[in-house]
C-alpha positions in Angstrom: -17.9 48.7 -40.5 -19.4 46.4 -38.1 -20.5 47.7 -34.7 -18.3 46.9 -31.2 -21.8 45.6 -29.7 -21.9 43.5 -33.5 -18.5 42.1 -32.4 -18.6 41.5 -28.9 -21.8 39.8 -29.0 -20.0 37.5 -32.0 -17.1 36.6 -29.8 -19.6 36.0 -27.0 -21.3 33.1 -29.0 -17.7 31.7 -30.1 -17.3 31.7 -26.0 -20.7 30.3 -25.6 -19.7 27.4 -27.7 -16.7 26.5 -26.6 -17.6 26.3 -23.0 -20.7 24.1 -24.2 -18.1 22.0 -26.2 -15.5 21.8 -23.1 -18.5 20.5 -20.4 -19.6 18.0 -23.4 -15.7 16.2 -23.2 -15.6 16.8 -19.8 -18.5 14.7 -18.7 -17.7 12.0 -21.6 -14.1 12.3 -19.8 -16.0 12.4 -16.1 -18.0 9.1 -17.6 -15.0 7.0 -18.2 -13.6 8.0 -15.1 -16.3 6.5 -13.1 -16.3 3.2 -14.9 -12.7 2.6 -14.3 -13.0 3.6 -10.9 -16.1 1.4 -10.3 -13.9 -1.7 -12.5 -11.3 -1.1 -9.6 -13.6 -1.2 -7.0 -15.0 -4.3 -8.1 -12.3 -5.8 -9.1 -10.5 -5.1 -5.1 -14.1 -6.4 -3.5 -13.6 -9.4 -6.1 -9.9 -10.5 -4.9 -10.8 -9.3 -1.5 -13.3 -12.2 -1.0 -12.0 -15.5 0.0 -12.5 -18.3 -2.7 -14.3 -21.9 -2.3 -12.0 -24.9 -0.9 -9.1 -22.2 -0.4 -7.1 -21.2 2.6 -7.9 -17.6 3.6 -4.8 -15.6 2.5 -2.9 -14.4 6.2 -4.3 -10.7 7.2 -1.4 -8.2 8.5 -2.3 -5.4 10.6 -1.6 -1.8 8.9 -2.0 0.9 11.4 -5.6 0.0 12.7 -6.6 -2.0 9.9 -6.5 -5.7 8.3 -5.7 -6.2 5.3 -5.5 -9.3 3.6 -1.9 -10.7 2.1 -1.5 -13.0 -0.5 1.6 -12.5 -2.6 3.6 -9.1 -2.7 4.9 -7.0 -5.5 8.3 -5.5 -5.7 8.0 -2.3 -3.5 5.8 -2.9 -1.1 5.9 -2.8 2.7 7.2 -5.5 4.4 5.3 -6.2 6.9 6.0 -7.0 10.8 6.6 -10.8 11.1 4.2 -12.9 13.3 3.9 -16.8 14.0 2.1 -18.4 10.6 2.9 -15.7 7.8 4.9 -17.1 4.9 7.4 -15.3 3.2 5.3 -15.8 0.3 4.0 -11.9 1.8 7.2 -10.5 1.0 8.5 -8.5 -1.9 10.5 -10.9 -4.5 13.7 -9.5 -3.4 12.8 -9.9 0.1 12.0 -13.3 -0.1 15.4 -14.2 -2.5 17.6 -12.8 1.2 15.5 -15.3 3.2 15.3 -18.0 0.6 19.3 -17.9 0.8 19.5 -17.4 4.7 17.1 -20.1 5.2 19.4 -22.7 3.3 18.2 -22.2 -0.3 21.6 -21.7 -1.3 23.2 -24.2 1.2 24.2 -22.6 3.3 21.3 -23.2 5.7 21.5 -21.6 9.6 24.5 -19.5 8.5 24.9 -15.8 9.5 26.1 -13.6 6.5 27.2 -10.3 5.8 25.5 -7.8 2.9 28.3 -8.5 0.6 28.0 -12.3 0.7 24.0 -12.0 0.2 24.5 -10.1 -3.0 26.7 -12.6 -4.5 24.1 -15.8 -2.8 21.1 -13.7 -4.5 23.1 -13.6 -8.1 24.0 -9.7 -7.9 27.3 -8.3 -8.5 29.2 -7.6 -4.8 29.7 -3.8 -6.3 29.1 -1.0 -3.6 25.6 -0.1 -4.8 24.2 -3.5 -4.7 25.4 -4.4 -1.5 24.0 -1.3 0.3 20.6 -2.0 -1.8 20.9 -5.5 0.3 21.9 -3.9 3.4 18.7 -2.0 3.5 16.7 -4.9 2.4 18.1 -6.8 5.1 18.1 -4.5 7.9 14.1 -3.6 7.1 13.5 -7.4 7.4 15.5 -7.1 10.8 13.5 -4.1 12.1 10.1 -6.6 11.3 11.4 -9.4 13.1 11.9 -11.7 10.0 15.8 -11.8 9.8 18.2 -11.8 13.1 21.3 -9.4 13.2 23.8 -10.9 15.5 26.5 -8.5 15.3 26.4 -5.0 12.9 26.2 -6.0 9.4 25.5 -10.1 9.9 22.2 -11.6 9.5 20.5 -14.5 10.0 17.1 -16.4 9.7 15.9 -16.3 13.9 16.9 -20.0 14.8 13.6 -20.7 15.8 12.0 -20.6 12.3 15.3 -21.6 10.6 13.3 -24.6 9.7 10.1 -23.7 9.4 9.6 -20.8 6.8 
């Protein structure tokens, strides 16, 4: 019959070993961490920098900071409008509303309501698609791209009816 200072020394060397095997994966795992956050950083300092013979992408101010805009993904903040930023900033479905209100669709200058910009961008004019435009439409309002003229009509500002 083995001793209980036989056995608990045993199970202390399984212990042993599996804490030395854990801290082995962990620092391979803490190893490919670092790479792919270094590949990120690089990779932001890389698209970050402003290429030969190109125009400098527009900056936007977020909170205290610029940060450099070149084309938006669907999601992400639309940002306050000021004089020489291009749609181009804007989320895709941001930029289909103005596209239409700016006379992509032809019906350039004209004032519409949520339910005629879902049909204009090619969505169903059901309940839950129109309030998805609504809010698109009335967060491009609140940034100064898009005019509201009376509750639930928008419009492109006259002013840069032409130009964007």
């Amino acid at each position: 019959m083995p001793s209980v200072m036989g056995l608990l020394e045993e199970r202390e060397r399984a212990a042993r070993q599996r804490v030395e095997a854990l801290q082995a994966e962990l620092r391979e795992a803490e190893a490919v961490w670092e790479r792919f956050v270094i590949a990120r950083e690089t990779v932001g300092e890389v698209l970050a920098e402003p290429r030969g013979g190109e125009d400098v992408p527009p900056a936007v101010v977020a909170g205290e900071r610029l940060v450099q805009v070149t084309a938006a993904v669907p999601g992400s903040v639309v940002p306050r409008w000021q004089e020489g930023l291009a749609p181009t900033v804007l989320a895709p479905d941001h930029q289909r509303i103005m596209d239409v209100l700016a006379g992509g669709s032809g019906t350039r200058g004209e004032a519409m309501d949520c339910r005629q910009l879902a049909a204009a961008v090619g969505l169903e004019p059901v309940p839950a698609k129109v309030e998805g435009v609504r809010s698109k439409a009335k967060r491009l309002a609140a940034r100064g791209w898009l005019a509201e003229e009376h509750p639930g009509l928008f419009s492109v500002p006259v002013a840069r009816a032409g130009g964007s």
